[in-house]
C-alpha positions in Angstrom: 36.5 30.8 0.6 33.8 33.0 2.4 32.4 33.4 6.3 29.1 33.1 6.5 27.5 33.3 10.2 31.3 32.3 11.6 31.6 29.4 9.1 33.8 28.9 6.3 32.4 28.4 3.4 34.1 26.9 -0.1 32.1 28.0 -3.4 33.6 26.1 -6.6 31.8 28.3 -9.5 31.7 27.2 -13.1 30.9 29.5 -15.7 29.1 27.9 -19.0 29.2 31.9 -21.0 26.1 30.0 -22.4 27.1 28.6 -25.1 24.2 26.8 -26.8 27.2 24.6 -28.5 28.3 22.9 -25.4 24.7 22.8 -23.6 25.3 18.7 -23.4 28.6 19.4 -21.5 27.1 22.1 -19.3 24.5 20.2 -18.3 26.8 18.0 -16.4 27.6 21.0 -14.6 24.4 21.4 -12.7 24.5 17.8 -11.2 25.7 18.8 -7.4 25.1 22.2 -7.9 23.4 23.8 -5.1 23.2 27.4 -6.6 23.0 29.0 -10.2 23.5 32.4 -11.8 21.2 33.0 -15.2 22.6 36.1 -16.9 21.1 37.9 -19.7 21.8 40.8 -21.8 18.6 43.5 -21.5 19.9 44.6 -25.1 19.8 41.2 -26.9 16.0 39.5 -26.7 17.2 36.4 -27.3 18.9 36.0 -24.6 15.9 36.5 -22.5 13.9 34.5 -24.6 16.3 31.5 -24.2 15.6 31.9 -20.3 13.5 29.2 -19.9 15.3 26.3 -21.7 18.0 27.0 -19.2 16.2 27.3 -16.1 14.7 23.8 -17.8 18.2 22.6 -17.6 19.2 23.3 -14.0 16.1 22.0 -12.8 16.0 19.2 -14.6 19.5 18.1 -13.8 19.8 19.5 -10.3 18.6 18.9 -6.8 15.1 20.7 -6.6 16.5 22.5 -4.0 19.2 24.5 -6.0 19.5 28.4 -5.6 18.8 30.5 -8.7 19.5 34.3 -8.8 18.9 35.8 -12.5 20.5 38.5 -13.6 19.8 41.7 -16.4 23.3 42.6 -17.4 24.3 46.0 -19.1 21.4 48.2 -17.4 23.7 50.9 -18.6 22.7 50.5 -21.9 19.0 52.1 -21.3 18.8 53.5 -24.7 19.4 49.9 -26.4 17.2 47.6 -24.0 15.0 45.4 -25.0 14.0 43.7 -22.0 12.3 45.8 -19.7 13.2 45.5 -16.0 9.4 44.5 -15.4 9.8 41.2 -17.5 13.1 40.4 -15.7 11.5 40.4 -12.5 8.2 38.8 -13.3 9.8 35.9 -15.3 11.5 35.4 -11.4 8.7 36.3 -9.5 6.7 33.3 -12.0 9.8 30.8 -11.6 10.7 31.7 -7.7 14.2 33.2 -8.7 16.2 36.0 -7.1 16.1 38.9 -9.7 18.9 41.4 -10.4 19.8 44.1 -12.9 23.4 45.4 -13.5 26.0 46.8 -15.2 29.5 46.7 -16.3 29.5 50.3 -18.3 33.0 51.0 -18.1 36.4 50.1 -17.7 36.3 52.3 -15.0 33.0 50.4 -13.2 34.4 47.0 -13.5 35.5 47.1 -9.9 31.9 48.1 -9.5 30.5 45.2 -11.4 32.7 42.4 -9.8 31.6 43.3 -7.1 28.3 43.3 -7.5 28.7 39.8 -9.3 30.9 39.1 -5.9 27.5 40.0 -4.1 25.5 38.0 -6.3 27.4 35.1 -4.9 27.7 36.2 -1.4 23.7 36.2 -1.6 23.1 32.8 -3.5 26.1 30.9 -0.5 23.7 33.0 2.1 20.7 31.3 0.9 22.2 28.2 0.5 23.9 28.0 3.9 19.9 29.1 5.3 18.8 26.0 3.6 21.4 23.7 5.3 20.7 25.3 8.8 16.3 24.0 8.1 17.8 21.2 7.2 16.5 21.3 3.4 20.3 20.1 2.1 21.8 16.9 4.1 25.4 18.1 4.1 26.4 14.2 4.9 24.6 14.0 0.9 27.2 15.4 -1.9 24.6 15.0 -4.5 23.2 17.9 -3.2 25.9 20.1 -3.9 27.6 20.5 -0.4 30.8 19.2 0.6 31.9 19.2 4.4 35.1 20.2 4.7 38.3 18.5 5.9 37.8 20.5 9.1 34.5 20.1 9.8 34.5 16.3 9.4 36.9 16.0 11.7 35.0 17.5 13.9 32.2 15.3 13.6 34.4 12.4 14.0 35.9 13.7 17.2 32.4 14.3 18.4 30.3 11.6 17.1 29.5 10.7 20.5 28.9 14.2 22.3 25.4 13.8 22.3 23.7 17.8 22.4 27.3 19.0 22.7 27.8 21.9 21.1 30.5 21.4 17.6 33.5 23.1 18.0 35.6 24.8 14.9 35.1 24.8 11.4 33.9 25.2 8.3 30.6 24.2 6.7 31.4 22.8 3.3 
């Protein structure tokens, strides 16, 4: 649970580790996903170069609307990349992604990196909650991801008939 803009917001996160084994099961996940995280290592190519099959994916089996941030892990490993920050950010600049490098270096930085990753979902609920307010997700729609809470629908039941009326408490999915 997070507050965004006085609202509480629920994230359910699923985490696939990309596993080119199980791509048929984590397909399933992106149907009523309303945000995604690609990660790939800047030391391993391939997992750059496999990028695009799973931005294909989400797309494909998402709502056209979903959030995607992509992410360049272990920038602390400068003397073994092989992804250069440049390509990171203009394969999302060409595919309209959010675009961040990072790093989990140490033991010592892993407070450091989960929170960045913590960030990296504060961000991709911020955007997501900015694209309910213009009214690009229909929360009433779960196929798009977005859940109303218990709290909220009450509230919309209680005030189904307060026409203009401001809505009192709660959360927003």
């Amino acid at each position: 649970m997070i507050t965004i803009d006085g609202k509480q917001i629920k994230l359910q996160i699923w985490d696939t580790a990309g596993q080119e084994s199980f791509r048929s099961i984590t397909r399933s996940y992106y149907r009523g996903a309303a945000g995604a995280l690609l990660v790939y290592d800047i030391t391993r190519r391939d997992t750059f170069n496999h990028l695009t099959t799973w931005l294909e994916d989400a797309r494909q089996h998402s709502n056209s609307n979903m959030v995607i941030m992509l992410i360049g892990n272990k920038s602390d490993l400068e003397s073994r990349r092989e992804v250069k920050k440049e390509e990171g950010e203009a394969f999302a600049r060409e595919h309209g992604l959010i675009f961040m490098e990072t790093s989990a270096k140490t033991a010592s930085n892993v407070e450091e990196f989960l929170y960045f990753i913590f960030q990296a979902f504060i961000n991709t609920a911020k955007e997501i909650y900015e694209k309910i307010q213009e009214g690009v997700f229909d929360i009433n729609n779960e196929a798009n991801g977005i859940k109303i809470g218990p709290q909220h629908a009450a509230t919309n039941a209680t005030h189904a008939g307060n026409q203009g009326g401001q809505q009192a408490g709660g959360g927003c999915c």
